[in-house]
C-alpha positions in Angstrom: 102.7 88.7 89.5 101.2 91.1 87.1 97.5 91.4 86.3 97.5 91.4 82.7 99.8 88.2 82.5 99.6 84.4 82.1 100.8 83.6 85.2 97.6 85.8 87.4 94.9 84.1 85.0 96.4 80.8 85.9 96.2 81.8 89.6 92.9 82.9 89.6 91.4 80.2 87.3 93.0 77.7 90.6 92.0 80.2 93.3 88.5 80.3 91.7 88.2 76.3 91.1 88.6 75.5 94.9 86.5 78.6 95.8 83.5 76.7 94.9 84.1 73.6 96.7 84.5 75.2 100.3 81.8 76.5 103.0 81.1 80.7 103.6 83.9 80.5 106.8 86.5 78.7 104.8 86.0 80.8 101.4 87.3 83.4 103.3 90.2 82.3 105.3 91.3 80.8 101.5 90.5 84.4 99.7 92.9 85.2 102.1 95.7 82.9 102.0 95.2 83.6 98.2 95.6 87.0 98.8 98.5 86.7 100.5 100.4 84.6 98.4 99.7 87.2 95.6 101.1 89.8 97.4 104.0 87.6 98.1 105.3 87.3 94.5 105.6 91.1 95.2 108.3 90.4 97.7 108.2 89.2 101.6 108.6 92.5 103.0 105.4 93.8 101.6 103.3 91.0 102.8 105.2 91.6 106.4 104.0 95.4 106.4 100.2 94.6 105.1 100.0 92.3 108.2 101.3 94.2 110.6 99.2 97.6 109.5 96.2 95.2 109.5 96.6 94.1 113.0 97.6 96.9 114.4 94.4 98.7 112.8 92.4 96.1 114.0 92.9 95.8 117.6 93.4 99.5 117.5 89.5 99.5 116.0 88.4 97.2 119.1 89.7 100.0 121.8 87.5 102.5 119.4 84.2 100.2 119.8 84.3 100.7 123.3 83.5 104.2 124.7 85.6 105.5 127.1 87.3 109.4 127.5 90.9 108.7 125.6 89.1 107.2 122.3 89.7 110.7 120.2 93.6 110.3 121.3 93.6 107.1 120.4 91.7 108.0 116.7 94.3 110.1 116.0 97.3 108.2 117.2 95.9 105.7 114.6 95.4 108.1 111.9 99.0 109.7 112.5 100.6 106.4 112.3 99.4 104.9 109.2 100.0 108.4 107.7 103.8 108.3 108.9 103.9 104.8 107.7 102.7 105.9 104.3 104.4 109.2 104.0 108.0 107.5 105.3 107.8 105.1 102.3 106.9 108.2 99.6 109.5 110.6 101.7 111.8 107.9 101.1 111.2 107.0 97.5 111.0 110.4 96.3 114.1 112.7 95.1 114.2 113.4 98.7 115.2 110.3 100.3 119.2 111.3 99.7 118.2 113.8 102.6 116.7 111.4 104.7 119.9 109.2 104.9 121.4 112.4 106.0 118.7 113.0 108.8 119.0 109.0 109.4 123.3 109.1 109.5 122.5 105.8 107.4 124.4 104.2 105.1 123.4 105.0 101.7 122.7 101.6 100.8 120.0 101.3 103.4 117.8 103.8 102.0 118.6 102.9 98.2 117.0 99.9 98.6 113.4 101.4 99.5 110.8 100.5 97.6 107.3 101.6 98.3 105.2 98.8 99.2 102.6 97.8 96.5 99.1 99.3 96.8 100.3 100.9 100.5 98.9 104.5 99.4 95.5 102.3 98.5 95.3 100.1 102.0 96.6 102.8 104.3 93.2 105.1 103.5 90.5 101.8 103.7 92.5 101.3 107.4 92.2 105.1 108.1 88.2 105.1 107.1 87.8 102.0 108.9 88.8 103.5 112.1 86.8 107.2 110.8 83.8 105.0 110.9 84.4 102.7 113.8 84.9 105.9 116.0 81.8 108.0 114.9 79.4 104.8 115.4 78.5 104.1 111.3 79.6 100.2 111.7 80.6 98.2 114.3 84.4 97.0 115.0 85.1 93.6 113.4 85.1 90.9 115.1 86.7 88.4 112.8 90.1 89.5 111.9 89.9 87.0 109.0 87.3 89.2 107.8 88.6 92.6 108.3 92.6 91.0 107.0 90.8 89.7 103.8 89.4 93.4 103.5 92.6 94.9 103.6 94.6 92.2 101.4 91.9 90.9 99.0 94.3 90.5 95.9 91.8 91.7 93.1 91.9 95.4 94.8 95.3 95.0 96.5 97.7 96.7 94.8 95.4 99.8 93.1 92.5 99.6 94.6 89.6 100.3 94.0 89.8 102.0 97.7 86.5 100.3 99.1 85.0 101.3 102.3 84.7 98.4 105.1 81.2 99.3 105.8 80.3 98.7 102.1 82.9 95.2 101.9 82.6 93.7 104.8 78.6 92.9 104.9 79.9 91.2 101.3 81.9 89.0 103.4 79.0 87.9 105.6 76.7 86.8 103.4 76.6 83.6 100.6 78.0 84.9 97.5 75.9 83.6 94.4 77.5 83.3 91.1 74.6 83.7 87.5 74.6 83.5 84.3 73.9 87.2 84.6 77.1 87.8 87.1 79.5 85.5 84.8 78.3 87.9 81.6 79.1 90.9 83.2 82.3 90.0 84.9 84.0 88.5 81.7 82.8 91.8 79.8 84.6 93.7 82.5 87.5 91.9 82.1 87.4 92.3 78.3 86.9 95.8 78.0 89.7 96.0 80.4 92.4 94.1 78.9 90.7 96.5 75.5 92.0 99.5 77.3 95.3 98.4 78.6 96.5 96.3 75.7 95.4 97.2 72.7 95.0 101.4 73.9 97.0 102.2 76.9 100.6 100.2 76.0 99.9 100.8 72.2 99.7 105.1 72.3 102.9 105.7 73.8 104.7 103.7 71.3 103.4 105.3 68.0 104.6 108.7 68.7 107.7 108.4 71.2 106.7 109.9 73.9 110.2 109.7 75.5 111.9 111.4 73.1 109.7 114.6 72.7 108.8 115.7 76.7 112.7 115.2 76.6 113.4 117.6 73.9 111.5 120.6 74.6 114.1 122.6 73.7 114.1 121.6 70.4 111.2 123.3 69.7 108.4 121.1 69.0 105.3 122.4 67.4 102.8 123.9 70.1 100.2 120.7 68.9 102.8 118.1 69.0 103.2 119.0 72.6 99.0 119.2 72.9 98.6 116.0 71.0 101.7 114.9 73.5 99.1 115.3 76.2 96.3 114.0 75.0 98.4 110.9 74.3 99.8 110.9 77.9 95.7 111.6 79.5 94.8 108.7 77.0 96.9 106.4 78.0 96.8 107.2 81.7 93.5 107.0 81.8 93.0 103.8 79.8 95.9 101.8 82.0 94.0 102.7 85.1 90.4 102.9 83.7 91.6 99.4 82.5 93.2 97.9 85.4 89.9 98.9 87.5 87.6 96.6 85.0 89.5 94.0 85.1 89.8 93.3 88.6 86.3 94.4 89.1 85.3 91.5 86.4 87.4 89.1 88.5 86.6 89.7 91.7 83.2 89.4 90.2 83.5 85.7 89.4 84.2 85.7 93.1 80.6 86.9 93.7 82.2 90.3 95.1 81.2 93.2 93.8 83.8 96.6 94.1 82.7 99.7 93.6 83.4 101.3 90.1 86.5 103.8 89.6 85.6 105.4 86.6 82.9 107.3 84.7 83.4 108.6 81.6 85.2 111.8 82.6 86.5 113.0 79.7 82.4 114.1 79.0 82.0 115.8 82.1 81.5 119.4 82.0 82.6 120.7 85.4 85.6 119.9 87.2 83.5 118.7 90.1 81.8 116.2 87.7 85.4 115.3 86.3 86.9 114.3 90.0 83.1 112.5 90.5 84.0 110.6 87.5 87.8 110.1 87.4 89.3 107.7 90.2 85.6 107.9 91.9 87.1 105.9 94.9 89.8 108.1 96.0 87.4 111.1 95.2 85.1 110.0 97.3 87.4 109.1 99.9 89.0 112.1 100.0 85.1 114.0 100.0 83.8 112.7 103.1 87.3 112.6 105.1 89.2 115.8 104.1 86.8 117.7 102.2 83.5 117.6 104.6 84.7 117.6 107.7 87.2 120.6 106.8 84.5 122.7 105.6 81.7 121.6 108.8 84.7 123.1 110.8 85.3 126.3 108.7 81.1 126.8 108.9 80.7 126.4 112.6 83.6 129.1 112.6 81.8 131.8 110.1 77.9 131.5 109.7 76.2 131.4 105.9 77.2 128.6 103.8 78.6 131.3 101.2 81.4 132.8 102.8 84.3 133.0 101.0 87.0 131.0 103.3 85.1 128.0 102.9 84.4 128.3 99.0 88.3 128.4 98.8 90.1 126.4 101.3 88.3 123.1 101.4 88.8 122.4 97.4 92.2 123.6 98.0 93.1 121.9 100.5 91.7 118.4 99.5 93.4 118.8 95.9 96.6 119.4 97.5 96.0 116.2 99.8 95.4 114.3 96.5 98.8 115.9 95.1 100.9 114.4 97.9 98.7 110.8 98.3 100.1 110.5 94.7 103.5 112.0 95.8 106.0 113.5 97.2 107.0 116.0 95.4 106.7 120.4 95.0 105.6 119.1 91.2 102.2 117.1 92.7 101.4 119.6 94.8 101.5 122.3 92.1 99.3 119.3 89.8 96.9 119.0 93.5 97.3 122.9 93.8 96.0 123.7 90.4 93.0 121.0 90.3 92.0 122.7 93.8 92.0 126.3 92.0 89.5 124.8 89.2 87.3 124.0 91.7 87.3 127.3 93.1 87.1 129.2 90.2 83.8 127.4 89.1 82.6 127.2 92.2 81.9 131.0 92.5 79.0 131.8 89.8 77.3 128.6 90.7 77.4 129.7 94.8 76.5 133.1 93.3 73.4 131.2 91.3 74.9 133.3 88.4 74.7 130.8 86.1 72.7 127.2 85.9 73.8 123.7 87.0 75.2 122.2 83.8 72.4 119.6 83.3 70.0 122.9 82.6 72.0 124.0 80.3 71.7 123.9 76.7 73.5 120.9 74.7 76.1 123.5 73.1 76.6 124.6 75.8 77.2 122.0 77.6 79.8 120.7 74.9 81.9 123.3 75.3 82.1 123.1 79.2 83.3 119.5 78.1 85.7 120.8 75.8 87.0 123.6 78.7 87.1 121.2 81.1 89.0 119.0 79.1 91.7 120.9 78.2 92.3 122.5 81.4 92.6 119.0 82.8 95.2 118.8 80.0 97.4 121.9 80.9 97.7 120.4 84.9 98.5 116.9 84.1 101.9 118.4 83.0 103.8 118.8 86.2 102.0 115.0 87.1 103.8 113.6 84.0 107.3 115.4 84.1 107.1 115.1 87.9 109.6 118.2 87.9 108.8 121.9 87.4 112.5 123.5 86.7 114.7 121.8 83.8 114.8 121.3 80.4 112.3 118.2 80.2 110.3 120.2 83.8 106.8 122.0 83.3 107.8 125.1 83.1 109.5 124.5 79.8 106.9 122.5 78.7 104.0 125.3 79.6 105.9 127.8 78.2 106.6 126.0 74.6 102.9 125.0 74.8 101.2 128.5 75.9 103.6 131.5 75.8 106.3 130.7 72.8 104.1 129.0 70.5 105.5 127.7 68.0 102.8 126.5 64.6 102.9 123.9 62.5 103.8 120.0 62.5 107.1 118.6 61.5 105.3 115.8 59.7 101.9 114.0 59.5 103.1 111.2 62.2 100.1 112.3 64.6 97.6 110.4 62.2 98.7 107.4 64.0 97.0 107.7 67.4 94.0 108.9 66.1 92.9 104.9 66.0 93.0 104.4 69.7 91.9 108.0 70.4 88.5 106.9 68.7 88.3 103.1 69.8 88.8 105.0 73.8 86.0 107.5 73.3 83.4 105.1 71.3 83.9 102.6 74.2 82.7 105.6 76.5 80.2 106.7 74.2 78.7 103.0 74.8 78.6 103.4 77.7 78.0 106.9 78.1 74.7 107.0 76.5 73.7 104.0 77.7 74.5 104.3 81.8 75.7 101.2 81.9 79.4 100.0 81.4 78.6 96.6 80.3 76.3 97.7 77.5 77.3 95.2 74.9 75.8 92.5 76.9 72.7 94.0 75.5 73.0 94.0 71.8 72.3 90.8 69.6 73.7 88.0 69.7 74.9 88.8 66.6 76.8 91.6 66.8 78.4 90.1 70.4 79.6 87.4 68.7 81.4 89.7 66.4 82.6 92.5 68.5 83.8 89.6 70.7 85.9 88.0 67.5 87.4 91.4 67.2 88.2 91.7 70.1 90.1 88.4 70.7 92.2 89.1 67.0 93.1 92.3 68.9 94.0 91.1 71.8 96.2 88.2 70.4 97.5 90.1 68.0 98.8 93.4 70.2 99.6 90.7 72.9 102.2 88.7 70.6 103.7 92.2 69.0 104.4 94.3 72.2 106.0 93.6 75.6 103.6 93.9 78.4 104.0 97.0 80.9 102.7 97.3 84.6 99.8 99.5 85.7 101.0 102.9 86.4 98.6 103.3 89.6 101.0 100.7 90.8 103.9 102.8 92.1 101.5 104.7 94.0 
């Protein structure tokens, strides 16, 4: 059952209309039957794998509640096994998995029909910081596993997050959950904005310049800024389908009364990578801040004294980046995509340790706009190997870097790239919005005028891209 389809609105509107009608206990045992049934039009083994992670993790968190000597073994038996679990399904999914039949003596069959379990990569880290936080005392175990199986499951968030953090969820769960005027605004202008993104930017960019055909043809010598305006197209759409995605469910699981945590900022305006990563999948940036990042670099500094050494300005960027790279996959081509976000870091890192030059906001506005601009097209340059998901080949990144930056080659073959420049601006003015105003449901604020018409455009838009293209799932999905 797809988000952006008839079929989920339907199930929501139903899910939604007997919401209402039911006590605090018995909205949540149905948010959870809900949930499950969603995750059932996925396919019966992925609803058999959610349930048995979930109750493994939670009567794995009760033996973590209680103090006794073996509670660190038993923390990181945890941690190892949802992290097997995960990296099986990837292993197995990847180009690799021909190698694990090997290992396995299986028929080939058996490990052909692998898939990886919908949003796994997104439920296996809220179980591993549930037990992070159970173990160092910052919330208590759960006690309902209704409660903590509706965290894990909760269909809005299931199957790409955002990744929300049970200390932050759960108290949601215990409380009444009022829906305003106020809440109802906000959650159907998330929901607009988000089908804006996917529909009308996300599945329409790819289509007007065939992306297919040209990372397929680098040989053929296309222009050095049709393979540029390639990957602007390519961070574009990306961006919007998950960017997307993330309002929508967020304006859903709003009418709900359930508030999850944003996933996106902007971050084509920020003007440090850090800023970029705080503003770009915020969730899993955060996530992977405060349980790789942090506790790696505490380590490194009871090791080596003074907060400036040079092991732990390096490593700890390094190695969290390269975490990211394999979280999204499994493959030399991530890490290299991890690898090179993790060197950014680094790189900027030094003058501001140094205090050689000022924090961005105390810079000038020029400035400032042209740390945008760097940031933004060094962002470009390493989504390459996370698009081609290959580094050797004709259609790998090599090829494509060295077409783009060493052989350049001038010109364009025609004026086709005119095209995108429609959703390119209709993406960034939505940001602007929203930029400028710190707050992503800023059209709730103008006159009623003007909503009334930006709304009407909106709906011609939606029907009419809706009725002229076929509908594609959310990339974040196969992660």
């Amino acid at each position: 059952m797809e988000i952006v389809s008839w079929q989920f609105a339907t199930f929501s509107a139903c899910v939604l209309f007997i919401y209402y009608f039911l006590t605090l206990r018995a909205q949540k045992v149905w948010l959870l039957i809900a949930s499950y049934i969603f995750y059932l039009s996925w396919g019966l083994p992925f609803a058999a794998i959610l349930f048995c992670v979930t109750a493994l993790n939670f009567f794995i968190s009760r033996r973590l509640g209680n103090h006794h000597a073996r509670r660190r073994l038993v923390l990181w038996v945890a941690i190892t096994g949802n992290i097997s679990l995960l990296f099986f399904f990837k292993f197995a999914t990847s180009d690799y998995g021909p190698r694990l039949v090997q290992l396995l003596n299986s028929p080939t069959a058996f490990i052909t029909q692998f898939l990886l379990p919908i949003g796994l990569a997104f439920y296996t880290l809220q179980a591993i910081s549930y037990l992070i936080d159970v173990y160092n005392g910052q919330m208590q175990a759960a006690s309902s596993f209704v409660d903590f199986a509706l965290y894990m499951s909760y269909f809005p968030k299931l199957i790409a997050g955002p990744i929300e953090r049970a200390r932050n969820f759960l108290p949601k769960l215990a409380k009444p959950r009022m829906v305003t005027n106020e809440t109802l605004s906000r959650s159907f202008t998330l929901i607009i904005i988000g089908l804006i993104r996917k529909m009308v930017i996300a599945d329409v960019l790819p289509r007007m310049i065939s992306i297919d055909h040209i990372w397929a043809g680098i040989n053929s010598r296309y222009a050095t800024a049709e393979l540029a305006l390639w990957l602007m197209v390519y961070a574009f759409t990306l961006y919007n389908d998950f960017a997307g995605y993330t309002s929508i469910v967020r304006g859903v699981s709003g009418l709900f009364g359930i508030e999850l945590s944003p996933n996106f900022q902007q971050p084509f305006f920020a003007r440090s990578f850090t800023e970029f990563w705080n503003r770009w999948h915020i969730s899993l940036s955060h996530w992977l801040r405060d349980y790789i990042y942090f506790p790696f670099s505490r380590a490194l500094l009871r090791r080596s004294e003074g907060q400036r050494n040079l092991i732990n300005t390096v490593l700890p960027p390094l190695i969290t980046m390269m975490a990211s790279g394999l979280w999204h996959g499994f493959s030399v081509s991530m890490l290299v995509w991890g690898g090179l976000h993790g060197l950014y870091q680094v790189v900027e890192r030094i003058p501001f340790v140094a205090r050689m030059i000022a924090q961005p906001d105390e810079q000038p506005r020029w400035r400032q706009a042209i740390l945008m601009l760097i940031v933004f097209l060094l962002t470009m340059v390493a989504w390459v190997p996370f698009a081609l998901k290959s580094l050797q080949g004709n259609a790998g990144a090599l090829a494509f870097w060295n077409a783009l930056i060493l052989t350049p080659h001038w010109g364009f073959s025609n004026l086709w790239f005119l095209v995108v420049l429609f959703p390119f601006a209709l993406s960034l003015w939505i940001d602007a919005m929203q930029y400028r105003a710190r707050n992503e449901t800023v059209f709730t604020s103008w006159s009623p005028a003007a909503q009334g018409v930006l709304l009407a455009l909106a709906i011609v838009a939606l029907f009419f891209f809706g009725i002229t293209s076929q509908m594609k799932g959310f990339v974040y999905q196969g992660f």
